[in-house]
N, CA, C and O atoms as a CHARMM CRD file, in Angstrom:
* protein
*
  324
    1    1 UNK  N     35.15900   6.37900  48.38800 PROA 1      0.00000
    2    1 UNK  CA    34.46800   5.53500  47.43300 PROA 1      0.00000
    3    1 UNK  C     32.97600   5.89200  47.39300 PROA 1      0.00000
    4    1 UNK  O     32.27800   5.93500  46.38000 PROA 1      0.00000
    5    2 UNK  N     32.58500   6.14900  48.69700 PROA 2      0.00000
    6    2 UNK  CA    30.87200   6.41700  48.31300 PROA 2      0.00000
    7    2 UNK  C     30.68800   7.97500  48.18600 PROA 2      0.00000
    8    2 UNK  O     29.54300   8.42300  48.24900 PROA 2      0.00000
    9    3 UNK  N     31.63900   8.73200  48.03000 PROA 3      0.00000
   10    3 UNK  CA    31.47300  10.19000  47.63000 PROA 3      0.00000
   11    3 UNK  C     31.56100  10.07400  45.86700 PROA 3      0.00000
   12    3 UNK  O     30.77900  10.69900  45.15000 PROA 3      0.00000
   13    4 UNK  N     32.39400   9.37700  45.44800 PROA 4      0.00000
   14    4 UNK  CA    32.33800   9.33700  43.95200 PROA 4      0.00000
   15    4 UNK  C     31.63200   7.98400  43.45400 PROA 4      0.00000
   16    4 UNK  O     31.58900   7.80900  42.23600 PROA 4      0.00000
   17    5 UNK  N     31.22700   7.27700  44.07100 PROA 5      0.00000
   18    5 UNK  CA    29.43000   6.97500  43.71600 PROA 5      0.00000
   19    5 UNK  C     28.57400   7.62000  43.58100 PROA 5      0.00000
   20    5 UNK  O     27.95500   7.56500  42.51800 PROA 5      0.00000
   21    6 UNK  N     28.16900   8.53200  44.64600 PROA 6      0.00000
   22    6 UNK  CA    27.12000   9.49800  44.73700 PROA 6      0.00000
   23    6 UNK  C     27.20200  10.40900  44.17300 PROA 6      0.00000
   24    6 UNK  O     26.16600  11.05100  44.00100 PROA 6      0.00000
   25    7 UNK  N     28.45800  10.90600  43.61500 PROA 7      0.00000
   26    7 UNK  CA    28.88700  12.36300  42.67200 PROA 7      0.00000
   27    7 UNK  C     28.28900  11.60200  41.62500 PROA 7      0.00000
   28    7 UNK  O     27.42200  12.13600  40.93300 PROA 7      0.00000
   29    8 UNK  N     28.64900  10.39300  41.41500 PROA 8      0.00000
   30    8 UNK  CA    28.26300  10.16100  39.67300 PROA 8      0.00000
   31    8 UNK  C     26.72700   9.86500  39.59600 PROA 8      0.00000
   32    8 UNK  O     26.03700  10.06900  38.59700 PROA 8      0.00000
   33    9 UNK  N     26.16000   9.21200  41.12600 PROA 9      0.00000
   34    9 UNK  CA    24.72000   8.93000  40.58000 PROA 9      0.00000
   35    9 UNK  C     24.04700  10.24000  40.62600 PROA 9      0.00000
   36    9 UNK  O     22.87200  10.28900  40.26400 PROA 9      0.00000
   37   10 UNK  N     24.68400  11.37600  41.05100 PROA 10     0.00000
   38   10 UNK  CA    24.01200  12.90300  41.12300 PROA 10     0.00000
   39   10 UNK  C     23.97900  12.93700  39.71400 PROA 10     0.00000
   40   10 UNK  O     23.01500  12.95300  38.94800 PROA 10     0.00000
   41   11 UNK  N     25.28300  12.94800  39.48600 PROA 11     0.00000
   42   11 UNK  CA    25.20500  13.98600  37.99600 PROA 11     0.00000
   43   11 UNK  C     24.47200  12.86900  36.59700 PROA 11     0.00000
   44   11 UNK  O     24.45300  13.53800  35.56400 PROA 11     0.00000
   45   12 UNK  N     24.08300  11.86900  36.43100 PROA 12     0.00000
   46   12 UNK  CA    23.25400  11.01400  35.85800 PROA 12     0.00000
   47   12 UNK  C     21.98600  11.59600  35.94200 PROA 12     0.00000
   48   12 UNK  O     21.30600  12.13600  35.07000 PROA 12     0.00000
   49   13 UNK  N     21.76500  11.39400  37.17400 PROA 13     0.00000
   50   13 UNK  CA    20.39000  12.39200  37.37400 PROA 13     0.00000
   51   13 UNK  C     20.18200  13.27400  36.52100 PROA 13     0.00000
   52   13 UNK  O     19.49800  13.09600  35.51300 PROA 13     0.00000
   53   14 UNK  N     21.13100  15.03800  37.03500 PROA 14     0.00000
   54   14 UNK  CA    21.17500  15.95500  36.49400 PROA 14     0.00000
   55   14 UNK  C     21.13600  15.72200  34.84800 PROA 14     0.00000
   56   14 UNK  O     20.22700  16.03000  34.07700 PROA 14     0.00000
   57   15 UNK  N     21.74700  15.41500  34.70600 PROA 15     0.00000
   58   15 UNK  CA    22.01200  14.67400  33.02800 PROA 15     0.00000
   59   15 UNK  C     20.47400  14.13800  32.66000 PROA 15     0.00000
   60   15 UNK  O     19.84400  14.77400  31.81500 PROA 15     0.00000
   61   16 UNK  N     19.91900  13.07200  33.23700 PROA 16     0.00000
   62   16 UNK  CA    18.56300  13.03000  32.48500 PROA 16     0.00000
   63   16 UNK  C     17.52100  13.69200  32.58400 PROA 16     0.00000
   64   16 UNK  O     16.65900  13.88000  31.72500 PROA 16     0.00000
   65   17 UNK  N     17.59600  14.22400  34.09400 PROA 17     0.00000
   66   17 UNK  CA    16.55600  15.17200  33.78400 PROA 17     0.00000
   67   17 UNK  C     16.22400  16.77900  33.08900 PROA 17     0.00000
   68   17 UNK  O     15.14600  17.34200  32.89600 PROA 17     0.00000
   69   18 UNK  N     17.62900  17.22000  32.82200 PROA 18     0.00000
   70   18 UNK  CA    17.73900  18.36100  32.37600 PROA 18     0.00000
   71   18 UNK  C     18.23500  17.97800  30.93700 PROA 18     0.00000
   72   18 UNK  O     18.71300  19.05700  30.58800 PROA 18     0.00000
   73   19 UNK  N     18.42200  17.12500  29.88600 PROA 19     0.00000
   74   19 UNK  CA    18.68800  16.83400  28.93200 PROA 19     0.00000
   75   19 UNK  C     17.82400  16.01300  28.13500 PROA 19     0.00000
   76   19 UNK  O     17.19900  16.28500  27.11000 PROA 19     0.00000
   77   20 UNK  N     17.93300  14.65000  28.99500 PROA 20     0.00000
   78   20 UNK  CA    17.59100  13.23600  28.08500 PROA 20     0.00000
   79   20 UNK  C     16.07500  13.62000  28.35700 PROA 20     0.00000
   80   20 UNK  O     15.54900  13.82700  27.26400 PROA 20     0.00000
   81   21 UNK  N     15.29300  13.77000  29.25500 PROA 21     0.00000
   82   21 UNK  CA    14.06500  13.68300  29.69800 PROA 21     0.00000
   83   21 UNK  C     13.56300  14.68300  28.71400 PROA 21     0.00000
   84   21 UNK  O     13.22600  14.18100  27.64200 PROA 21     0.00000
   85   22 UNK  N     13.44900  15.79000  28.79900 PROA 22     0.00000
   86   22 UNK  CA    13.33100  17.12000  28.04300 PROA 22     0.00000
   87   22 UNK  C     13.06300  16.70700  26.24800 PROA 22     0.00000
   88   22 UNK  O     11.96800  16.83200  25.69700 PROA 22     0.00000
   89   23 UNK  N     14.18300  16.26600  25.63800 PROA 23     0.00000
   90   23 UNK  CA    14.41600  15.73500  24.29400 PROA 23     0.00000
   91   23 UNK  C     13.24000  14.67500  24.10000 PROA 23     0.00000
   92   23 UNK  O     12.26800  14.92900  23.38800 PROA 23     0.00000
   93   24 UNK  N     13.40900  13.38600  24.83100 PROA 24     0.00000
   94   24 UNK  CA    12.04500  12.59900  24.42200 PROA 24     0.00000
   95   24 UNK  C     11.04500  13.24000  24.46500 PROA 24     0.00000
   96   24 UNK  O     10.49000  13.00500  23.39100 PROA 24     0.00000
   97   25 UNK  N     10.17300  14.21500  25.27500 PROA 25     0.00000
   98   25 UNK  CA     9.13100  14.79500  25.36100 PROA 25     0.00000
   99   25 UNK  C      8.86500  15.51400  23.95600 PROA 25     0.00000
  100   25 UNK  O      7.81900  15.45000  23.31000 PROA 25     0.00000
  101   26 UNK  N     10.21100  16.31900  23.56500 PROA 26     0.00000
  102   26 UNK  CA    10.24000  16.83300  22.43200 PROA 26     0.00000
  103   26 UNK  C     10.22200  16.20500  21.43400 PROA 26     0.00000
  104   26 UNK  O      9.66400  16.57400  20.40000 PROA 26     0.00000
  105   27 UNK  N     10.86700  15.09100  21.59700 PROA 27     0.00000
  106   27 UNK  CA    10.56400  14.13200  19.56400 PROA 27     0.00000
  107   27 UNK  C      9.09100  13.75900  19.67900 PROA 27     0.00000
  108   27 UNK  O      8.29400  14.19200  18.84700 PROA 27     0.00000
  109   28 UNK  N      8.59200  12.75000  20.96000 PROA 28     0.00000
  110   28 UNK  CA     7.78900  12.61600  21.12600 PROA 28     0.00000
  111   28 UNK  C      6.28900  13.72200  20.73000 PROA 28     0.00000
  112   28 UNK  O      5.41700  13.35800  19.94100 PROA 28     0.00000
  113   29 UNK  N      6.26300  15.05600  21.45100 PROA 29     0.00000
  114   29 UNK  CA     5.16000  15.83000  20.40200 PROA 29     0.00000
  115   29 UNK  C      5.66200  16.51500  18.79800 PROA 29     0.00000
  116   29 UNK  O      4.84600  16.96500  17.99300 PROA 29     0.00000
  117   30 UNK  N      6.66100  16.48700  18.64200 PROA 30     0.00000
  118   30 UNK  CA     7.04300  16.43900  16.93600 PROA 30     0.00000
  119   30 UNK  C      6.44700  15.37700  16.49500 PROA 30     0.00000
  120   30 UNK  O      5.31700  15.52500  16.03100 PROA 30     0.00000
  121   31 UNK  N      7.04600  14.04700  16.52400 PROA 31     0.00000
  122   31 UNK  CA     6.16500  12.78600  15.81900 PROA 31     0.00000
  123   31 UNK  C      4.45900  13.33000  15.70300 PROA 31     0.00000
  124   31 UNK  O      3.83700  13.34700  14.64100 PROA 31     0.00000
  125   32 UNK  N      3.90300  13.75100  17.02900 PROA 32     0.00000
  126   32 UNK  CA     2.56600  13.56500  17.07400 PROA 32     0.00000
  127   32 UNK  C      2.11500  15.11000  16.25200 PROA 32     0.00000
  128   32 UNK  O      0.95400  15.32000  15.90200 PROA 32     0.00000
  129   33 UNK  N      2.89000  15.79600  16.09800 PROA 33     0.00000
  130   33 UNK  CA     2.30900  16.94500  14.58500 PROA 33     0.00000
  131   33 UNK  C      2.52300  16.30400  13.58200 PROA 33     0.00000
  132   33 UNK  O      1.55900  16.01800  12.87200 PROA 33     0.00000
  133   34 UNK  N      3.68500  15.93300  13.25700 PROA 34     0.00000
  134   34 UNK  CA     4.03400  15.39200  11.87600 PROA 34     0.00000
  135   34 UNK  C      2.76900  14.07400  11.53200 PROA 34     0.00000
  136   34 UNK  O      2.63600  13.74600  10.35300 PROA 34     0.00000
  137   35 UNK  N      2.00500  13.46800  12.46900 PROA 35     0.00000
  138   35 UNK  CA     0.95800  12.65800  12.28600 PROA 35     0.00000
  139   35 UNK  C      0.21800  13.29900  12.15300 PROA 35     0.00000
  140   35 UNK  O     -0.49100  13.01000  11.18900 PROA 35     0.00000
  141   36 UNK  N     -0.15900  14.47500  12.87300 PROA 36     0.00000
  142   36 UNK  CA    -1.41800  15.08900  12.32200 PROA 36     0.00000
  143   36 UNK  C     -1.53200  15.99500  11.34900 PROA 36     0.00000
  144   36 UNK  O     -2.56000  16.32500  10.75800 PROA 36     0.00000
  145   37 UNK  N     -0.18900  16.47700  11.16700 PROA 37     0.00000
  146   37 UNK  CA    -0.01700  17.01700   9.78700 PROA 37     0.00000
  147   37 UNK  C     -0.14200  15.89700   8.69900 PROA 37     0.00000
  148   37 UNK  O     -0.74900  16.11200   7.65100 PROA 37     0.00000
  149   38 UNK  N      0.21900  15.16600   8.86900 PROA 38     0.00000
  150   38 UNK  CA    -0.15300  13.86800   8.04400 PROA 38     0.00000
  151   38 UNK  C     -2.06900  13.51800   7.73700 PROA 38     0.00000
  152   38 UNK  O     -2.73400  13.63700   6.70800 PROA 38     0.00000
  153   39 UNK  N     -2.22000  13.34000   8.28500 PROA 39     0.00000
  154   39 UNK  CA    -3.54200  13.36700   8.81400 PROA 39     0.00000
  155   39 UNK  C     -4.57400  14.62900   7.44200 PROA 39     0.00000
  156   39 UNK  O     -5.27100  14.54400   6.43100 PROA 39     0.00000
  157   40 UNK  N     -3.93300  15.75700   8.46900 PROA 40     0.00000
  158   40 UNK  CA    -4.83700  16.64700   7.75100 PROA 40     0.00000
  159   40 UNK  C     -4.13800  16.59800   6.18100 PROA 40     0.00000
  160   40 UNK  O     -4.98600  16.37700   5.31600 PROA 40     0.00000
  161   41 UNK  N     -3.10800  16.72100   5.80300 PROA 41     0.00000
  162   41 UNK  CA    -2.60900  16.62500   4.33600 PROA 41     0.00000
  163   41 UNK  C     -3.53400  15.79000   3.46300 PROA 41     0.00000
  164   41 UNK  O     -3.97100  16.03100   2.33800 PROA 41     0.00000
  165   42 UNK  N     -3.75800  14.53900   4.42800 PROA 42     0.00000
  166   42 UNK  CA    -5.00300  13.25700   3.62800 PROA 42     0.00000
  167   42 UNK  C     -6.01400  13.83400   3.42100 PROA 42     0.00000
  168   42 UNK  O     -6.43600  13.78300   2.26600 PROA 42     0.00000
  169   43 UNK  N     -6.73600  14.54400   4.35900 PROA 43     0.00000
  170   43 UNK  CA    -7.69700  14.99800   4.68400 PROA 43     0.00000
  171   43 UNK  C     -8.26200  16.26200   3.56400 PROA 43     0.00000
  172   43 UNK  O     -9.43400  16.50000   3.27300 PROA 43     0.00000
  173   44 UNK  N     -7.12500  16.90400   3.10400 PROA 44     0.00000
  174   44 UNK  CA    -7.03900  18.01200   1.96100 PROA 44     0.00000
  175   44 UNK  C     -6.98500  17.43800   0.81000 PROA 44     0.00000
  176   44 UNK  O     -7.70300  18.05900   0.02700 PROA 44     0.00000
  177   45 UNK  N     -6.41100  16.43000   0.25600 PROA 45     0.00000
  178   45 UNK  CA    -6.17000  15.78000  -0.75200 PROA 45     0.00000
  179   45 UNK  C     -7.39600  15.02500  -1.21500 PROA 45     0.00000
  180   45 UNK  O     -7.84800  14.80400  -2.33800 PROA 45     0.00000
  181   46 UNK  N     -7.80700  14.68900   0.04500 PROA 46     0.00000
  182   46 UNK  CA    -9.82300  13.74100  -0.00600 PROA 46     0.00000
  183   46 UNK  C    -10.37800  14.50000  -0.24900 PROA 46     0.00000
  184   46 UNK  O    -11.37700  13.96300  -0.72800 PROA 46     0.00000
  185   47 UNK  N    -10.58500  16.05600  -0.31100 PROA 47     0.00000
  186   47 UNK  CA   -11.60500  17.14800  -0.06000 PROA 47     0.00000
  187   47 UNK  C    -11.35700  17.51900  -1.17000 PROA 47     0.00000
  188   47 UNK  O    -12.35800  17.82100  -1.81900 PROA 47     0.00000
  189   48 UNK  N    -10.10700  17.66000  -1.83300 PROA 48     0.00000
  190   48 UNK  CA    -9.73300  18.59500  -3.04800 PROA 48     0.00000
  191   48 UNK  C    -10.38400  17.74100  -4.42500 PROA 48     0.00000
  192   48 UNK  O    -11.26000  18.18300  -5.16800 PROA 48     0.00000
  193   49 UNK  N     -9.93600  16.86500  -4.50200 PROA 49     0.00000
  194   49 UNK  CA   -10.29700  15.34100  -5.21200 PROA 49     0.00000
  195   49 UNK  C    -11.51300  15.79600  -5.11900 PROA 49     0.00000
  196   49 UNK  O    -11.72000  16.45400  -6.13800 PROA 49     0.00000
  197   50 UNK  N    -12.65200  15.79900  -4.27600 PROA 50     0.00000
  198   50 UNK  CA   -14.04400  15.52400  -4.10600 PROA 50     0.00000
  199   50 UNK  C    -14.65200  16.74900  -4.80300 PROA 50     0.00000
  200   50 UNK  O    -15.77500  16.55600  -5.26800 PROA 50     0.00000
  201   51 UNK  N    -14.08600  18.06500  -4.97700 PROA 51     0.00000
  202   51 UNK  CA   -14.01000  19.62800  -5.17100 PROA 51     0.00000
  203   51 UNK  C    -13.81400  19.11600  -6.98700 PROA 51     0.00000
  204   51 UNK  O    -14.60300  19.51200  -7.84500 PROA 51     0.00000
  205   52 UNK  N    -13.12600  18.58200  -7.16700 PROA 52     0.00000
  206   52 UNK  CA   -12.56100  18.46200  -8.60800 PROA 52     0.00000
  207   52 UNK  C    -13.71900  17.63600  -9.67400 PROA 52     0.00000
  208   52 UNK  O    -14.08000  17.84400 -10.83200 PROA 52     0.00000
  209   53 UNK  N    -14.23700  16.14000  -8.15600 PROA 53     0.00000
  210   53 UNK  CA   -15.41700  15.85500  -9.05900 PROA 53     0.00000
  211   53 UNK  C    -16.85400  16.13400  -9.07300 PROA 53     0.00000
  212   53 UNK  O    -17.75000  15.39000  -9.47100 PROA 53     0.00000
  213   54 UNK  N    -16.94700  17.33700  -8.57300 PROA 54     0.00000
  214   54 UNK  CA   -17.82400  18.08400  -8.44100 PROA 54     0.00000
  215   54 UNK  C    -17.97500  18.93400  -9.78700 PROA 54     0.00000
  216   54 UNK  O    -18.96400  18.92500 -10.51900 PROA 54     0.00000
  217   55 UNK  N    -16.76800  19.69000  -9.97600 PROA 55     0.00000
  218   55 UNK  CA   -16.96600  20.63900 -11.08900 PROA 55     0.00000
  219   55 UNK  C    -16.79000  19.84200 -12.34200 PROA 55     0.00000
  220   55 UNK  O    -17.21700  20.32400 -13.39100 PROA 55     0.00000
  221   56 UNK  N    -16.16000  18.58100 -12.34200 PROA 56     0.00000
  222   56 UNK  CA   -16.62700  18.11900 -13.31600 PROA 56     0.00000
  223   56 UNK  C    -17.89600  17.46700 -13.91800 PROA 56     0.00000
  224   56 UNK  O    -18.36600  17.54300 -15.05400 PROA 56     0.00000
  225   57 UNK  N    -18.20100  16.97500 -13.10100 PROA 57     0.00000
  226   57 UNK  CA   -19.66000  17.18800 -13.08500 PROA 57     0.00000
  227   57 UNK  C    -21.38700  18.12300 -13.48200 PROA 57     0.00000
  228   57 UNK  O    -22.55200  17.98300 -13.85300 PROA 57     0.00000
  229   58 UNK  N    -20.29300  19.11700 -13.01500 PROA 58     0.00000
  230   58 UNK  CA   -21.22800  20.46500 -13.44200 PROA 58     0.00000
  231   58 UNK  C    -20.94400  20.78700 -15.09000 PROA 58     0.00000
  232   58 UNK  O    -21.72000  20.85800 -16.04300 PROA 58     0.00000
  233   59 UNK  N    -19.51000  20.94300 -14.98200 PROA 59     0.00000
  234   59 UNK  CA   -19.41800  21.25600 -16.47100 PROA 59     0.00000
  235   59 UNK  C    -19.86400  19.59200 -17.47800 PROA 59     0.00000
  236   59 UNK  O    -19.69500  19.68400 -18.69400 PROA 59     0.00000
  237   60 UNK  N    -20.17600  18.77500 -17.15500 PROA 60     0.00000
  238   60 UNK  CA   -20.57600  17.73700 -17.85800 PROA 60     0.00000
  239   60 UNK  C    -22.32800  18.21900 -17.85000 PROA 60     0.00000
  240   60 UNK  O    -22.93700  18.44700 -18.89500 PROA 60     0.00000
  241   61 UNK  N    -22.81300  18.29000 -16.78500 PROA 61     0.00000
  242   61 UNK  CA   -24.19600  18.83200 -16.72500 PROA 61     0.00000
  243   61 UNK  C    -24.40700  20.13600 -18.16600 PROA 61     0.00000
  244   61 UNK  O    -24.98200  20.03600 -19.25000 PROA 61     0.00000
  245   62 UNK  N    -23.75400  21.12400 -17.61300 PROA 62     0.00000
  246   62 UNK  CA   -23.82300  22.17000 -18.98100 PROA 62     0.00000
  247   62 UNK  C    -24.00700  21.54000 -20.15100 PROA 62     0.00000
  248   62 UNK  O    -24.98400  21.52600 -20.89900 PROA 62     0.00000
  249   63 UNK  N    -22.68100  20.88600 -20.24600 PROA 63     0.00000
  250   63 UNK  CA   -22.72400  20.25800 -22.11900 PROA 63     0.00000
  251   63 UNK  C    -24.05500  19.43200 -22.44000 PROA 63     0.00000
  252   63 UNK  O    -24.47200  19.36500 -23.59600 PROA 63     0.00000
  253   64 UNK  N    -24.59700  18.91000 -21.55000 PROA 64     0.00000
  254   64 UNK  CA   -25.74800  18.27100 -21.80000 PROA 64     0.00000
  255   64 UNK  C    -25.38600  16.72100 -21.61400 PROA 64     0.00000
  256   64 UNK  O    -25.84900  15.84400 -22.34200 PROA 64     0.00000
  257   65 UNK  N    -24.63800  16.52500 -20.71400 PROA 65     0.00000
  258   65 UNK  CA   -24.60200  14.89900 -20.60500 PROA 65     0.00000
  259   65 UNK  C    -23.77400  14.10800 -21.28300 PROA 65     0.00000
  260   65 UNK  O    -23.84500  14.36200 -22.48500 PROA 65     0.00000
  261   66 UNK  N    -22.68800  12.88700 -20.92300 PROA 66     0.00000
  262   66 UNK  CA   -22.11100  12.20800 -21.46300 PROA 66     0.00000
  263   66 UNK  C    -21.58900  11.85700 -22.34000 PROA 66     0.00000
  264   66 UNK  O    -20.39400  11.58400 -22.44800 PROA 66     0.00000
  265   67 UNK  N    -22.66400  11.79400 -23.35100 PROA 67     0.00000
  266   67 UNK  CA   -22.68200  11.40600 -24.69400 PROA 67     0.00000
  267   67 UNK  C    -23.16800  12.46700 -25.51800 PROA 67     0.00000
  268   67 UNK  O    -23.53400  12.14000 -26.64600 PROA 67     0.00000
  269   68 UNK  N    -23.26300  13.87300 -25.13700 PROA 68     0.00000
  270   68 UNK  CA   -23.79300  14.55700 -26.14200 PROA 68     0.00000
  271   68 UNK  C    -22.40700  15.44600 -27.06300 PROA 68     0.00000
  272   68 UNK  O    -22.04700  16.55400 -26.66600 PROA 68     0.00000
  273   69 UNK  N    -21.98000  15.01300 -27.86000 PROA 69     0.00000
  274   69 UNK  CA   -20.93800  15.85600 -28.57500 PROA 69     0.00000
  275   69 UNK  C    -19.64100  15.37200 -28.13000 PROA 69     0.00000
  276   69 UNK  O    -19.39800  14.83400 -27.05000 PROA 69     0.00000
  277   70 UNK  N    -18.77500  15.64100 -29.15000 PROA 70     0.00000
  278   70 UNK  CA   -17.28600  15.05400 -28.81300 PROA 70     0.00000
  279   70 UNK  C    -16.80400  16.78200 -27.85500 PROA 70     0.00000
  280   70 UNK  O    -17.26200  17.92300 -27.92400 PROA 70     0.00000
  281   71 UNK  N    -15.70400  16.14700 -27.05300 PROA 71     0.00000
  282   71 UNK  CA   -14.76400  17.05500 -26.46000 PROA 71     0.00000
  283   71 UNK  C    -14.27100  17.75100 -27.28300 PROA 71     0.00000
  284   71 UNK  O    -13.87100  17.17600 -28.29500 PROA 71     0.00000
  285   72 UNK  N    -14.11100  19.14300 -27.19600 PROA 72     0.00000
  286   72 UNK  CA   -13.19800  20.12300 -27.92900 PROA 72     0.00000
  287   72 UNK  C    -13.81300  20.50200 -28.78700 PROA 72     0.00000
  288   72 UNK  O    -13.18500  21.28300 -29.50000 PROA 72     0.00000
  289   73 UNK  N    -15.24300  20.23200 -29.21600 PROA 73     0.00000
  290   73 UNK  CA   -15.92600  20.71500 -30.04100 PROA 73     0.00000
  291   73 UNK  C    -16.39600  22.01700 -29.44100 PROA 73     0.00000
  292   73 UNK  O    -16.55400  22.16900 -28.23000 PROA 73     0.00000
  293   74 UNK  N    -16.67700  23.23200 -30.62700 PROA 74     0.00000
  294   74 UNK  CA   -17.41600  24.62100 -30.21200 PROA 74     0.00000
  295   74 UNK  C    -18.72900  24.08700 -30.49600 PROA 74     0.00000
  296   74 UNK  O    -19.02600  23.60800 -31.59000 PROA 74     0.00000
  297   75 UNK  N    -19.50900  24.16800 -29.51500 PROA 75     0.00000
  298   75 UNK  CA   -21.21900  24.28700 -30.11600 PROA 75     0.00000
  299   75 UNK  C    -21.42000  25.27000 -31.09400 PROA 75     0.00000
  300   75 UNK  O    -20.91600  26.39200 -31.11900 PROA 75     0.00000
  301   76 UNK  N    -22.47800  24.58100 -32.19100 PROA 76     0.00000
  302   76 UNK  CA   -22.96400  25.35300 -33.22400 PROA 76     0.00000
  303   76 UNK  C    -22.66600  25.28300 -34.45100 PROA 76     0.00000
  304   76 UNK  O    -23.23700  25.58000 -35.50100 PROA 76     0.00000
  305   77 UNK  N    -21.26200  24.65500 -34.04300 PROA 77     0.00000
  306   77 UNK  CA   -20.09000  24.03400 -35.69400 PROA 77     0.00000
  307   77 UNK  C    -20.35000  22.63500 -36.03500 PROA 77     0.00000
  308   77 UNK  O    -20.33200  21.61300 -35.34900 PROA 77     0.00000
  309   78 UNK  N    -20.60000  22.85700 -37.28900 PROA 78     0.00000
  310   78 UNK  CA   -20.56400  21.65400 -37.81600 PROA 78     0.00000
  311   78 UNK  C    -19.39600  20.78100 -37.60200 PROA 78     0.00000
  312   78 UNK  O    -18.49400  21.14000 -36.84500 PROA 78     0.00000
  313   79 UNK  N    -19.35300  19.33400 -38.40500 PROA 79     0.00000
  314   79 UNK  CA   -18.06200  18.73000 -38.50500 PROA 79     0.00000
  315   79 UNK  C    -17.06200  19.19400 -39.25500 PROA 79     0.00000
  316   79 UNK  O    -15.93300  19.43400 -38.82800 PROA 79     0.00000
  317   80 UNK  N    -17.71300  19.43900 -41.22500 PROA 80     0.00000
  318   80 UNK  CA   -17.12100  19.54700 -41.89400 PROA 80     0.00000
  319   80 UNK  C    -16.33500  21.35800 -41.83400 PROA 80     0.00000
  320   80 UNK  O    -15.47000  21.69200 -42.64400 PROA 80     0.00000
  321   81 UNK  N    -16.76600  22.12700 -40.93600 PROA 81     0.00000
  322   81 UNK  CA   -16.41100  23.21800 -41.08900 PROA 81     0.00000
  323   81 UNK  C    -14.90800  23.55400 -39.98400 PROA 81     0.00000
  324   81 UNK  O    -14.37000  24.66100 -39.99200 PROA 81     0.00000
């Protein structure tokens, strides 16, 4: 009876530490990329956005400001032409 106690609390052992133990460690630093891949994805998306209203900006600067001329107009053309 206490040989196949001890066979089974051996191989439990063996079993978590060469299996179960191993695996949590492993989901465990997956989760923590997939967060920081998360992370930086935000981080690109905030930067890109910020990149976008930048050049719009500039090209609003060129045209001369806000209110100067409708969109899609060529400078130099009249309306009626």
């Amino acid at each position: 009876m206490l040989s196949a106690t001890l066979s089974i609390v051996i191989t439990a052992a063996v079993v978590y530490f060469l299996m179960v133990l191993p695996m949590v460690k492993y989901l465990a630093g997956r989760a923590a990329m997939q967060a920081a891949k998360e992370c930086v994805q935000e981080t690109l998306e905030v930067s890109e956005l910020e990149v976008l209203k930048e050049i719009r900006d500039a090209l609003v600067a060129q045209r001369g400001g806000p209110g100067c001329g409708a969109l899609g107009q060529v400078p130099g053309r009249g309306h009626d032409q």
